[in-house]
CHARMM internal coordinates of N, CA and C (Angstrom, degrees):
IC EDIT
DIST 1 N 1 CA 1.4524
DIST 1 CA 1 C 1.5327
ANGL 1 N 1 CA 1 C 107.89
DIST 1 C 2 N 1.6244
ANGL 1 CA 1 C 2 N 115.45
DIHE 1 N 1 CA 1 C 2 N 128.73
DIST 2 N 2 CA 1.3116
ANGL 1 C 2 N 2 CA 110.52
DIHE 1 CA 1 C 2 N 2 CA -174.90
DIST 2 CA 2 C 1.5838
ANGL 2 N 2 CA 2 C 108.55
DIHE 1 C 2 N 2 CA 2 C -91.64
DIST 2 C 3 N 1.4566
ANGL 2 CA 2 C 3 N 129.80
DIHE 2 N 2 CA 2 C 3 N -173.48
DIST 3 N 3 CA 1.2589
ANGL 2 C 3 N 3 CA 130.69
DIHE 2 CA 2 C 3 N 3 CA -157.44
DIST 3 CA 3 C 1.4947
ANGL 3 N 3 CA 3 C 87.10
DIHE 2 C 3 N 3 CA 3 C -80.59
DIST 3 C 4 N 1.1986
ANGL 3 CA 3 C 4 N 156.42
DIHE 3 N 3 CA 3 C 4 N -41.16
DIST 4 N 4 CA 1.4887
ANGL 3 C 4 N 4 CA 161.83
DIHE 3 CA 3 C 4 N 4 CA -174.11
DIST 4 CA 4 C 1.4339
ANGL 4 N 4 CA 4 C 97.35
DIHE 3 C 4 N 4 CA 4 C -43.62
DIST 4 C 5 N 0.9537
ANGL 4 CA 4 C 5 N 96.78
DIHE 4 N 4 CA 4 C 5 N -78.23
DIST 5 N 5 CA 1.7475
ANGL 4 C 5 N 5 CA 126.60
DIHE 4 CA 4 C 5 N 5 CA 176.08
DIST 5 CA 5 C 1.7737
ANGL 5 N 5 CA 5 C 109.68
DIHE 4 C 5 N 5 CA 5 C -22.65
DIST 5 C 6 N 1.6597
ANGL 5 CA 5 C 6 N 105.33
DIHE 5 N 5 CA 5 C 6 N -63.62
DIST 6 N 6 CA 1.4152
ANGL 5 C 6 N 6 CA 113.41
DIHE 5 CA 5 C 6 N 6 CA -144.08
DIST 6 CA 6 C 1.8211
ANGL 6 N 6 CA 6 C 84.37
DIHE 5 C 6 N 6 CA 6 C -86.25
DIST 6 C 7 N 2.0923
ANGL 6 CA 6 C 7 N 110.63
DIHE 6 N 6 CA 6 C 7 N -27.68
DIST 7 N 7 CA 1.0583
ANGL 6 C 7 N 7 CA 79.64
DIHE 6 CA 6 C 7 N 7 CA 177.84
DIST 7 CA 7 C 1.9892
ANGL 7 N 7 CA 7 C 140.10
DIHE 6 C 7 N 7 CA 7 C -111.68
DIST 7 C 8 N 1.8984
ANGL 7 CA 7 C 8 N 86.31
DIHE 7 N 7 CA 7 C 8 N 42.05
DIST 8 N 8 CA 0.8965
ANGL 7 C 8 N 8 CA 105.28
DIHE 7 CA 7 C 8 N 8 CA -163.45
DIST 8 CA 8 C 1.8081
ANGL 8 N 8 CA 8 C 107.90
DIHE 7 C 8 N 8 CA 8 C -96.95
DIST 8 C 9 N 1.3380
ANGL 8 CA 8 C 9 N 90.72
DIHE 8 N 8 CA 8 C 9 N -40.51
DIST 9 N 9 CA 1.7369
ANGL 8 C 9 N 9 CA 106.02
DIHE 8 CA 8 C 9 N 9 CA 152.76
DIST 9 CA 9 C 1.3808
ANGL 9 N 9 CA 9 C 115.18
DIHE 8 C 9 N 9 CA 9 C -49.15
DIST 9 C 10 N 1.3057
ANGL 9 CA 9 C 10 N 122.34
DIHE 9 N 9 CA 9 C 10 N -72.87
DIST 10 N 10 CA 1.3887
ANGL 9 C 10 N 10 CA 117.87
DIHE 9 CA 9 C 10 N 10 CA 175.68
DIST 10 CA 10 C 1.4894
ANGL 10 N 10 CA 10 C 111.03
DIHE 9 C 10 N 10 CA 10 C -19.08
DIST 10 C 11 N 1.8132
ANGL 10 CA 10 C 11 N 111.00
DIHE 10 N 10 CA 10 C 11 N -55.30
DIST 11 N 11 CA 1.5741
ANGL 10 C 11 N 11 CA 91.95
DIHE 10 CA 10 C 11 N 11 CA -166.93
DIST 11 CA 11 C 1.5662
ANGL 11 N 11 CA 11 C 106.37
DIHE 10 C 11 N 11 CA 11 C -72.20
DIST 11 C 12 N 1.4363
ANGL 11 CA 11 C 12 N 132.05
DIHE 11 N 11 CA 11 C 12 N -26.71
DIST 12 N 12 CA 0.8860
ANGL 11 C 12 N 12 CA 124.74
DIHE 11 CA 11 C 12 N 12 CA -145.24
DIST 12 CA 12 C 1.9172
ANGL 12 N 12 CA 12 C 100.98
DIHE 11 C 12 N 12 CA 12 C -78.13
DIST 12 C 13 N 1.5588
ANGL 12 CA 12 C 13 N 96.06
DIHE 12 N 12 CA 12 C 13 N -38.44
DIST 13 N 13 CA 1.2501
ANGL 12 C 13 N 13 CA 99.27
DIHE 12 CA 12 C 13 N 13 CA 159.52
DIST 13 CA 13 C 1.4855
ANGL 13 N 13 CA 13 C 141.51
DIHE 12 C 13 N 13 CA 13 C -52.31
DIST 13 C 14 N 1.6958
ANGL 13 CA 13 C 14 N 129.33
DIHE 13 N 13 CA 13 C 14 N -37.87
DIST 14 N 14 CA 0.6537
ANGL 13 C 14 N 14 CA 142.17
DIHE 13 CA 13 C 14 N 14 CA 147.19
DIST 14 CA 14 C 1.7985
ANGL 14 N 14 CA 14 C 130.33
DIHE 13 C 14 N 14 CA 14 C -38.72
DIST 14 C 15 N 1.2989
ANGL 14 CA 14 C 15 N 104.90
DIHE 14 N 14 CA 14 C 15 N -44.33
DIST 15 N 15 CA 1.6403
ANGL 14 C 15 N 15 CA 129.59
DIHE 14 CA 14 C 15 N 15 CA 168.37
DIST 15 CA 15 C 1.4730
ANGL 15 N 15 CA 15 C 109.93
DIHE 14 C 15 N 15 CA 15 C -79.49
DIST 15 C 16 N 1.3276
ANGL 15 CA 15 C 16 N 123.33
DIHE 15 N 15 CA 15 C 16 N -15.74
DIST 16 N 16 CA 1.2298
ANGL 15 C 16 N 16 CA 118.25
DIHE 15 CA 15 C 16 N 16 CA 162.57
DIST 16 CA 16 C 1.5214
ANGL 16 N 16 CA 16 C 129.26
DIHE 15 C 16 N 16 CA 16 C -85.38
DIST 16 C 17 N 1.9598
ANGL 16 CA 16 C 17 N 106.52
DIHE 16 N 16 CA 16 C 17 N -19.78
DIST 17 N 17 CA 1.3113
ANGL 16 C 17 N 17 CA 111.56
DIHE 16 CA 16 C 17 N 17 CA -159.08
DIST 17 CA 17 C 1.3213
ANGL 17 N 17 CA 17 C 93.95
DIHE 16 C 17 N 17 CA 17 C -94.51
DIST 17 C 18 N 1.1869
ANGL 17 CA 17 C 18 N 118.56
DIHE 17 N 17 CA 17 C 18 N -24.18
DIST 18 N 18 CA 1.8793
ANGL 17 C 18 N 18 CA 138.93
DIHE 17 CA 17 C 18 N 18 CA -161.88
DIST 18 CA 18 C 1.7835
ANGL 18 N 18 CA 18 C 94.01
DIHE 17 C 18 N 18 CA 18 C -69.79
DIST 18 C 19 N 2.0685
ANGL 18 CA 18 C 19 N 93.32
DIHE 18 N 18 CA 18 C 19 N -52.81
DIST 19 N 19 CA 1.6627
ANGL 18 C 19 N 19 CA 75.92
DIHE 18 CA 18 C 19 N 19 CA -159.47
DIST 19 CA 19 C 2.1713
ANGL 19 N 19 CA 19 C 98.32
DIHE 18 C 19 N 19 CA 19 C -85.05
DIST 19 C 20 N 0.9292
ANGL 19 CA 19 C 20 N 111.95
DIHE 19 N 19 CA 19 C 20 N 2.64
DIST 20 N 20 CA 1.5963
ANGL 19 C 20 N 20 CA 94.69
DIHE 19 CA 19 C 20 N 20 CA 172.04
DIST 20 CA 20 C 1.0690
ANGL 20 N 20 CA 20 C 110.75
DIHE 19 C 20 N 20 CA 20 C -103.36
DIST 20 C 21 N 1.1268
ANGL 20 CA 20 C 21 N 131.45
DIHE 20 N 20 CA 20 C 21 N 2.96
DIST 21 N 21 CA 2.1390
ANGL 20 C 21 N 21 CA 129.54
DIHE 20 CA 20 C 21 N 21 CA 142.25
DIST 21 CA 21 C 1.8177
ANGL 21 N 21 CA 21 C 106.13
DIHE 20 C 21 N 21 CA 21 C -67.13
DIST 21 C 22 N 1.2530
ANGL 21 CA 21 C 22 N 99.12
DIHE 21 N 21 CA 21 C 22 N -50.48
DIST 22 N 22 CA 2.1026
ANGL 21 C 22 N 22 CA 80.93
DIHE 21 CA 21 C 22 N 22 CA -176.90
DIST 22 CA 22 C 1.3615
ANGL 22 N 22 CA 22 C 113.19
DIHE 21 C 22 N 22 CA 22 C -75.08
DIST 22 C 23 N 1.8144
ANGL 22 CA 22 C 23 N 119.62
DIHE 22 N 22 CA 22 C 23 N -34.01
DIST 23 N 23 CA 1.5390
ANGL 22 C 23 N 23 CA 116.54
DIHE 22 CA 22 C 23 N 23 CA 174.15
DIST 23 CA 23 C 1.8353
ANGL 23 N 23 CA 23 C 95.02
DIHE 22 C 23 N 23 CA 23 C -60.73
DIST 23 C 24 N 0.8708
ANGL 23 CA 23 C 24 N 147.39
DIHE 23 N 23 CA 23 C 24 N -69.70
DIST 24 N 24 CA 1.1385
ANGL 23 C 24 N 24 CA 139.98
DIHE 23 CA 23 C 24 N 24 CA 172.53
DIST 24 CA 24 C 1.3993
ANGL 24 N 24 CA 24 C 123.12
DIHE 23 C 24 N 24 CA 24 C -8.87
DIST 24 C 25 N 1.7450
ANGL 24 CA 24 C 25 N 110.48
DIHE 24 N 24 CA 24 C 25 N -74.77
DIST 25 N 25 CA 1.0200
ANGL 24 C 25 N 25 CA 124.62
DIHE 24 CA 24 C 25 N 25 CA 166.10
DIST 25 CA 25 C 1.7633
ANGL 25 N 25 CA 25 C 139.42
DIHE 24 C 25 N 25 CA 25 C -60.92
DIST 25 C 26 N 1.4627
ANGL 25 CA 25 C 26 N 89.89
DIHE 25 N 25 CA 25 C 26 N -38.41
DIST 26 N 26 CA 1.6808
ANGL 25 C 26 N 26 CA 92.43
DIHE 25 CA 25 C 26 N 26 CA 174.68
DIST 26 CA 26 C 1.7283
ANGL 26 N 26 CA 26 C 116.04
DIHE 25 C 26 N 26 CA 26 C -103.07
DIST 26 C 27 N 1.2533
ANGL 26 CA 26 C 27 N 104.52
DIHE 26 N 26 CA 26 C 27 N -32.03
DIST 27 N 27 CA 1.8462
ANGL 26 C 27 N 27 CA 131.94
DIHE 26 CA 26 C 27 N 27 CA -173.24
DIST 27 CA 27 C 1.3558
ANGL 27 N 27 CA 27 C 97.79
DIHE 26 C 27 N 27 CA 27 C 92.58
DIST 27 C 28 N 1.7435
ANGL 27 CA 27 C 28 N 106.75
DIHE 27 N 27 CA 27 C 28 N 162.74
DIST 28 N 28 CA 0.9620
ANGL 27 C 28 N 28 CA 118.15
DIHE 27 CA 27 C 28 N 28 CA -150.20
DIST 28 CA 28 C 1.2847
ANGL 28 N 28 CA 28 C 126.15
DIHE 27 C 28 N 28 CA 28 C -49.79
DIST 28 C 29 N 1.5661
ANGL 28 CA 28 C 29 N 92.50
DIHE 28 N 28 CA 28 C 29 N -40.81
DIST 29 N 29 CA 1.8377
ANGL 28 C 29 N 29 CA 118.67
DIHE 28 CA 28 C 29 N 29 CA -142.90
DIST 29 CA 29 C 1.8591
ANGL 29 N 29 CA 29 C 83.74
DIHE 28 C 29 N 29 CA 29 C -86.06
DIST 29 C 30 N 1.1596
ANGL 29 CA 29 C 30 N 132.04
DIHE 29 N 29 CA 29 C 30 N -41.46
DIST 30 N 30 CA 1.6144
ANGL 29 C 30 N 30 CA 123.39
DIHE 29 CA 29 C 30 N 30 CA 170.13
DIST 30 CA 30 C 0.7552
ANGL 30 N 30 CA 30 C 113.22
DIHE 29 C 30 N 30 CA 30 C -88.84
DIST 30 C 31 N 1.6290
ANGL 30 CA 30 C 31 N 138.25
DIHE 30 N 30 CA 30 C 31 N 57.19
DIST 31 N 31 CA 1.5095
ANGL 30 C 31 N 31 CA 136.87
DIHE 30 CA 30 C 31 N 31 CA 156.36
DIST 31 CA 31 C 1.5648
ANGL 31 N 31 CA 31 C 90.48
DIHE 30 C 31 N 31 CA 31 C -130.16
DIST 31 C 32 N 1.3197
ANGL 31 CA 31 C 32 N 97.03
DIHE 31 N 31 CA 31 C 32 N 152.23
DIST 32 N 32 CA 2.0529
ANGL 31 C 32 N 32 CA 103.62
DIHE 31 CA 31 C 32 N 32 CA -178.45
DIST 32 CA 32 C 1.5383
ANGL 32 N 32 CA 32 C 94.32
DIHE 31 C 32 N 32 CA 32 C -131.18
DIST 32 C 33 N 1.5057
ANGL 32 CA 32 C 33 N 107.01
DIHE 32 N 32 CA 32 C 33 N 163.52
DIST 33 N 33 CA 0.7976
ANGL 32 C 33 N 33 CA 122.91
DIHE 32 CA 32 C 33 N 33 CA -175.86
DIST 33 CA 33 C 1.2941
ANGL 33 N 33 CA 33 C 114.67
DIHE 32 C 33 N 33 CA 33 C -57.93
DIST 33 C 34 N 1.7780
ANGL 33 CA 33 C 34 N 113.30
DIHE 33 N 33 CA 33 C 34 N -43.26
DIST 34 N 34 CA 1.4054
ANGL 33 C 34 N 34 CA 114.54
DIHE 33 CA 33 C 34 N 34 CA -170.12
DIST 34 CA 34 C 1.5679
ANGL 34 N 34 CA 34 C 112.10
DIHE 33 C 34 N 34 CA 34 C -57.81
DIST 34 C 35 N 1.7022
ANGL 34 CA 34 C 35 N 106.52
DIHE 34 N 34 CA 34 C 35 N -36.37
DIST 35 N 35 CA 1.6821
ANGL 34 C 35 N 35 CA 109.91
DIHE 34 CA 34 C 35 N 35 CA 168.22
DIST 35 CA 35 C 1.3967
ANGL 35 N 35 CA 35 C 114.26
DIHE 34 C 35 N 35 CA 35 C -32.85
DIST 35 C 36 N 1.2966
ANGL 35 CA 35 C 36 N 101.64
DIHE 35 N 35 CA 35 C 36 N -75.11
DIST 36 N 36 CA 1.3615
ANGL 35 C 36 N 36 CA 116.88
DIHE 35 CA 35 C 36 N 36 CA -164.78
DIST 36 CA 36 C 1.4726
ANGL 36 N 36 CA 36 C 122.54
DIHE 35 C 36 N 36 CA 36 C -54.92
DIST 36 C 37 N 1.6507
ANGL 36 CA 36 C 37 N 106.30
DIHE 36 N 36 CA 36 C 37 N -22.56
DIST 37 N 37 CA 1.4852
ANGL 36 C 37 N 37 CA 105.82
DIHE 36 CA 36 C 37 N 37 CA -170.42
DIST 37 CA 37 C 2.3990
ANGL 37 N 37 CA 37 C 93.02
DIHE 36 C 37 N 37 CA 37 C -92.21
DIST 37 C 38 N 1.2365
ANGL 37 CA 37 C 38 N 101.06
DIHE 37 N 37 CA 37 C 38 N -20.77
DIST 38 N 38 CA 1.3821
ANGL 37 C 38 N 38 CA 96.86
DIHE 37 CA 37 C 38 N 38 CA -174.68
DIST 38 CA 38 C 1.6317
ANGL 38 N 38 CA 38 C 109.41
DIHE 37 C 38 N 38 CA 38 C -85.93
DIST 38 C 39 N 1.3920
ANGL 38 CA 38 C 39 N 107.88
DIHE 38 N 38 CA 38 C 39 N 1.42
DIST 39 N 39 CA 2.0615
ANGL 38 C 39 N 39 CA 96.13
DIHE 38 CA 38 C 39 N 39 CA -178.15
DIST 39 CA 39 C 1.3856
ANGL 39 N 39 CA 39 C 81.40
DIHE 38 C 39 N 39 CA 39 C -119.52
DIST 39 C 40 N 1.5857
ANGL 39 CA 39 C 40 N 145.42
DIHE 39 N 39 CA 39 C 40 N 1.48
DIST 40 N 40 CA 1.5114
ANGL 39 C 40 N 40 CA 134.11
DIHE 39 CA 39 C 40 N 40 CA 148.97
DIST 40 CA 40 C 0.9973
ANGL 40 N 40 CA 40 C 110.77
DIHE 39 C 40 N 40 CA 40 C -98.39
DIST 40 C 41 N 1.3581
ANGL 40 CA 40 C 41 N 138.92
DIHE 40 N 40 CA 40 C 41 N 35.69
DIST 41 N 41 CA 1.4967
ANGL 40 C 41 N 41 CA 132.25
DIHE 40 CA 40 C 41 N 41 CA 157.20
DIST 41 CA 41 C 1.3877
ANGL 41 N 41 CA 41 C 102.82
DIHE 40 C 41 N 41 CA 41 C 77.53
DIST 41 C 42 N 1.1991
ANGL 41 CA 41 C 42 N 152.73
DIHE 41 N 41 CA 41 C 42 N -13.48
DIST 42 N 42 CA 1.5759
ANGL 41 C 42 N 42 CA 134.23
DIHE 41 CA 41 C 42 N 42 CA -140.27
DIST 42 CA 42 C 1.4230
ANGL 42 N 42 CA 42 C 79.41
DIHE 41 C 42 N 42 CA 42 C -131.54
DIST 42 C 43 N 1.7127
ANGL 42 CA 42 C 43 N 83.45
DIHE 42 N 42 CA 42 C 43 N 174.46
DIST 43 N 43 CA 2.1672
ANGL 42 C 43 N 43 CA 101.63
DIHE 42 CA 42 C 43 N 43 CA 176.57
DIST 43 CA 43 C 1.5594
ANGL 43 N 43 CA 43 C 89.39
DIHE 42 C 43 N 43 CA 43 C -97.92
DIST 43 C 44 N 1.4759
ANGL 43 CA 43 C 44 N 78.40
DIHE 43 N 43 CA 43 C 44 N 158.75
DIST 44 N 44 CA 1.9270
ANGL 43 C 44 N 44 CA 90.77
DIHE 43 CA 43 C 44 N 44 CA 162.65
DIST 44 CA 44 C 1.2635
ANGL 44 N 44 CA 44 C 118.45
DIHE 43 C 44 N 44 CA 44 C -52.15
DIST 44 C 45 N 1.4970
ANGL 44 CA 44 C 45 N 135.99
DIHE 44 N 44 CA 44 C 45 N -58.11
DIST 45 N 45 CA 1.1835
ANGL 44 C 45 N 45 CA 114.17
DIHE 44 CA 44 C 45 N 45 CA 175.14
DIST 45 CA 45 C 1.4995
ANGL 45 N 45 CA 45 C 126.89
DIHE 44 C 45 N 45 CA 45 C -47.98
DIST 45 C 46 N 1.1295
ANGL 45 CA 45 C 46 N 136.56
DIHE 45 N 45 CA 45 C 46 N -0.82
DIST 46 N 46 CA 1.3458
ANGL 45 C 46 N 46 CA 125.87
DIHE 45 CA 45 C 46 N 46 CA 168.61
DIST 46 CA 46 C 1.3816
ANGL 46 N 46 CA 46 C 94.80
DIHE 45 C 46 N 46 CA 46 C -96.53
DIST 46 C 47 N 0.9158
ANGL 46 CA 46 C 47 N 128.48
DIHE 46 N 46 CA 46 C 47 N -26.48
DIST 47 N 47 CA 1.7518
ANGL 46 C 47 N 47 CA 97.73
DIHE 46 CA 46 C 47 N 47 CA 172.76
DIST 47 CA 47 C 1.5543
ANGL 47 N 47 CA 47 C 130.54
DIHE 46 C 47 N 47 CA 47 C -65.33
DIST 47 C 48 N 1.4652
ANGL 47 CA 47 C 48 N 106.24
DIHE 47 N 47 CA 47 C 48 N -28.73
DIST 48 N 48 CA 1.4934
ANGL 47 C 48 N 48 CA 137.05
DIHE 47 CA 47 C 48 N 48 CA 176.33
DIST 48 CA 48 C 1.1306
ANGL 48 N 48 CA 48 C 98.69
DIHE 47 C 48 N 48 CA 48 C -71.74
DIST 48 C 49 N 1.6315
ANGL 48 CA 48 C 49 N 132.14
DIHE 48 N 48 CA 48 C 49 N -47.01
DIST 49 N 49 CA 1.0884
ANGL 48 C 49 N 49 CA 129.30
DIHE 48 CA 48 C 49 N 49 CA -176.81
DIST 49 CA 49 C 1.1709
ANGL 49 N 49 CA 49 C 110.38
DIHE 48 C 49 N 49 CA 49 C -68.45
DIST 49 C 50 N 2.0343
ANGL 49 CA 49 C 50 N 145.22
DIHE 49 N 49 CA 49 C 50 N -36.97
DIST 50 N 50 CA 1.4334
ANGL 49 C 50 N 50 CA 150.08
DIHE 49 CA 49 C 50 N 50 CA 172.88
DIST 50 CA 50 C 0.9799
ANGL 50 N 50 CA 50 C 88.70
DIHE 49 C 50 N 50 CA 50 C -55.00
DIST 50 C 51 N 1.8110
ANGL 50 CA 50 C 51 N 125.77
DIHE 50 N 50 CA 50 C 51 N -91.64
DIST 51 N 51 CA 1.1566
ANGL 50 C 51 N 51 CA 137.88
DIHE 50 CA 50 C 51 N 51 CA -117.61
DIST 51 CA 51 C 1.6423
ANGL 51 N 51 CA 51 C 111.83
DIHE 50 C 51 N 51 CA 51 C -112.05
DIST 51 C 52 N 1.2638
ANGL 51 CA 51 C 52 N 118.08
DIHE 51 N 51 CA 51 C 52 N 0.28
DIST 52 N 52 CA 1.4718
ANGL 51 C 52 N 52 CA 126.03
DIHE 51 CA 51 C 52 N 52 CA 178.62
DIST 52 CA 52 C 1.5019
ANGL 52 N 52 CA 52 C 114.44
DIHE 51 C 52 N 52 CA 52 C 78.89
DIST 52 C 53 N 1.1649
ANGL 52 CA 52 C 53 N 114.10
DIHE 52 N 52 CA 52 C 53 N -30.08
DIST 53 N 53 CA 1.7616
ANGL 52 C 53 N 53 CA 127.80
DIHE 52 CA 52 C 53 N 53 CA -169.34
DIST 53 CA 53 C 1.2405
ANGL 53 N 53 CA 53 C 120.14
DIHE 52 C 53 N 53 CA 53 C -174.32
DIST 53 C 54 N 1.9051
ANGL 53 CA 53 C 54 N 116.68
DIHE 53 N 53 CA 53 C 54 N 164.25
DIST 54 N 54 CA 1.4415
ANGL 53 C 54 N 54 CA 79.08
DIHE 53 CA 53 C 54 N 54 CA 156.21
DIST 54 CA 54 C 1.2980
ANGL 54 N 54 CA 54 C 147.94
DIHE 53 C 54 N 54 CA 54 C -85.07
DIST 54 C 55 N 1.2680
ANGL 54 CA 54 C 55 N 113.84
DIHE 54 N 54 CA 54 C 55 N 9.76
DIST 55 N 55 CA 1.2084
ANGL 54 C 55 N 55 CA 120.56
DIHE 54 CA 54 C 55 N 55 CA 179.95
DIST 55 CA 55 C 1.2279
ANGL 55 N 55 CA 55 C 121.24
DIHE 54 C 55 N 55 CA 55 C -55.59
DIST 55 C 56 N 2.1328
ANGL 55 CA 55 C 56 N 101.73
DIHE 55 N 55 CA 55 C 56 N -54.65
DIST 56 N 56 CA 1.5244
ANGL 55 C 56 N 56 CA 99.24
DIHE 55 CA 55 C 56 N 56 CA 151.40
DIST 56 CA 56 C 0.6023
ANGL 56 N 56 CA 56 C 127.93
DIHE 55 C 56 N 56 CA 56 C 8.33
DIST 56 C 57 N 1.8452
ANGL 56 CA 56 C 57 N 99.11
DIHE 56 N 56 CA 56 C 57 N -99.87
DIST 57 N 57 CA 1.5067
ANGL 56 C 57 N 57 CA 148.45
DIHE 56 CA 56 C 57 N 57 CA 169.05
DIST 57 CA 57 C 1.5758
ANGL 57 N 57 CA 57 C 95.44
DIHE 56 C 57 N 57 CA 57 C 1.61
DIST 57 C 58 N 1.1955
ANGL 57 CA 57 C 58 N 114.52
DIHE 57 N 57 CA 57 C 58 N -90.63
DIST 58 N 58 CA 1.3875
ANGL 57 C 58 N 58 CA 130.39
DIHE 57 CA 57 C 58 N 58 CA -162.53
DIST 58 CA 58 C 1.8923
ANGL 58 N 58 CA 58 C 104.30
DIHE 57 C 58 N 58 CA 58 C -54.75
DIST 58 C 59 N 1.4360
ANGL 58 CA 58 C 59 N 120.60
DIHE 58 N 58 CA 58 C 59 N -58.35
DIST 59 N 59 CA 1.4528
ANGL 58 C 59 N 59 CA 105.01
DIHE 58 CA 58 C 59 N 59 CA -175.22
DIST 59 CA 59 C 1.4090
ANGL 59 N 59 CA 59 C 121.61
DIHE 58 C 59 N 59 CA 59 C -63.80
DIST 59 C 60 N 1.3315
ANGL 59 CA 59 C 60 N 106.86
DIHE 59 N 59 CA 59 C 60 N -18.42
DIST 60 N 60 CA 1.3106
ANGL 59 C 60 N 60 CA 113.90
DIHE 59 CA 59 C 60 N 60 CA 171.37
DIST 60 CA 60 C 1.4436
ANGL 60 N 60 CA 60 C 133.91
DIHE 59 C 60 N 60 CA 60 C -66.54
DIST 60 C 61 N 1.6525
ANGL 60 CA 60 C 61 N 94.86
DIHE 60 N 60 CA 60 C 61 N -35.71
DIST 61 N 61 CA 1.6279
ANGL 60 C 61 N 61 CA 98.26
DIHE 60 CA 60 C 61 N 61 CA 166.64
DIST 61 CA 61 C 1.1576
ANGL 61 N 61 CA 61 C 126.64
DIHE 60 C 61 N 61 CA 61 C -65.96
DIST 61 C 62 N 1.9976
ANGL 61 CA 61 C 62 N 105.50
DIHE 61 N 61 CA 61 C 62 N -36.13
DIST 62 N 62 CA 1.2120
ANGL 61 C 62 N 62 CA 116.74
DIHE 61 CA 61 C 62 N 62 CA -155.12
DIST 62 CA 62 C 1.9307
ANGL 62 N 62 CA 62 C 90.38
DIHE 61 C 62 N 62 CA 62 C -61.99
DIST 62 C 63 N 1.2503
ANGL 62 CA 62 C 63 N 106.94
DIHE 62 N 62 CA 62 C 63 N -65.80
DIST 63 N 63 CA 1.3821
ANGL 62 C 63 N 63 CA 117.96
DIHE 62 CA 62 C 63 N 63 CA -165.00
DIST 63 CA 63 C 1.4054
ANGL 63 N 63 CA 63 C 117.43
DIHE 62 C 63 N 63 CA 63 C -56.11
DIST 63 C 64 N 1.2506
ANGL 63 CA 63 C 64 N 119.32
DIHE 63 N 63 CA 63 C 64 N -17.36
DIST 64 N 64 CA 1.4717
ANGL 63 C 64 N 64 CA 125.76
DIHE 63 CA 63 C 64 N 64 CA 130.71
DIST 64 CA 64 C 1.3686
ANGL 64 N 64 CA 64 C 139.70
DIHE 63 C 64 N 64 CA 64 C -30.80
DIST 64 C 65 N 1.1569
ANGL 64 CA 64 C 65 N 96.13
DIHE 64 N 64 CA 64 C 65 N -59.45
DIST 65 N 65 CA 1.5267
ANGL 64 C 65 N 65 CA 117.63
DIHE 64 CA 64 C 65 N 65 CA 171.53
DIST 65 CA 65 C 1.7682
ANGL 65 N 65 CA 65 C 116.92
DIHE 64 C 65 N 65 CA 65 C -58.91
DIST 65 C 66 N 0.9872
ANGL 65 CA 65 C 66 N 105.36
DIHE 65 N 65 CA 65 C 66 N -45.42
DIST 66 N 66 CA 1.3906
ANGL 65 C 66 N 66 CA 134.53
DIHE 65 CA 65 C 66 N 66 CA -149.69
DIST 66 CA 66 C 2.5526
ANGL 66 N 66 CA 66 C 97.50
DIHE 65 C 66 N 66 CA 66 C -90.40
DIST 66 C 67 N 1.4812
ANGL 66 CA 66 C 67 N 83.28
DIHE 66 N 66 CA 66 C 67 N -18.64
DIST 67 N 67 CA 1.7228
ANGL 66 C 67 N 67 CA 83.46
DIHE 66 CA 66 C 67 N 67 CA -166.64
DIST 67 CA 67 C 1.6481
ANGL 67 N 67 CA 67 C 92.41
DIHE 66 C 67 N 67 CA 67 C -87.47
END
COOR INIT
IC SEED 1 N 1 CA 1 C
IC BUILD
């Protein structure tokens, strides 16, 4: 994995841990994207840019979670 790579995960990781503390905390359907991209450091478009949506967003963590 090159430095692009390892630190491209990082964000994605980061955007994953952010949004399953507020789905946690608030539930899904009242957490927004803009939340999630401002307590992981990043803009919304990088989340759109990982995960396509939030829907993504959400299966992506789950199955994250879940490995």
């Amino acid at each position: 994995m090159n430095g692009y790579e390892r630190r491209t995960e990082l964000k994605k990781e980061k955007i994953r841990t952010a949004a399953l503390d507020l789905f946690c905390k608030y539930g899904i359907d009242k957490t927004n994207i803009n939340e999630i991209a401002q307590k992981a450091g990043v803009s919304p478009a990088s989340i759109y840019n990982y995960f396509g949506s939030k829907q993504g967003l959400i299966k992506d963590t789950i199955l994250n979670l879940l490995q």
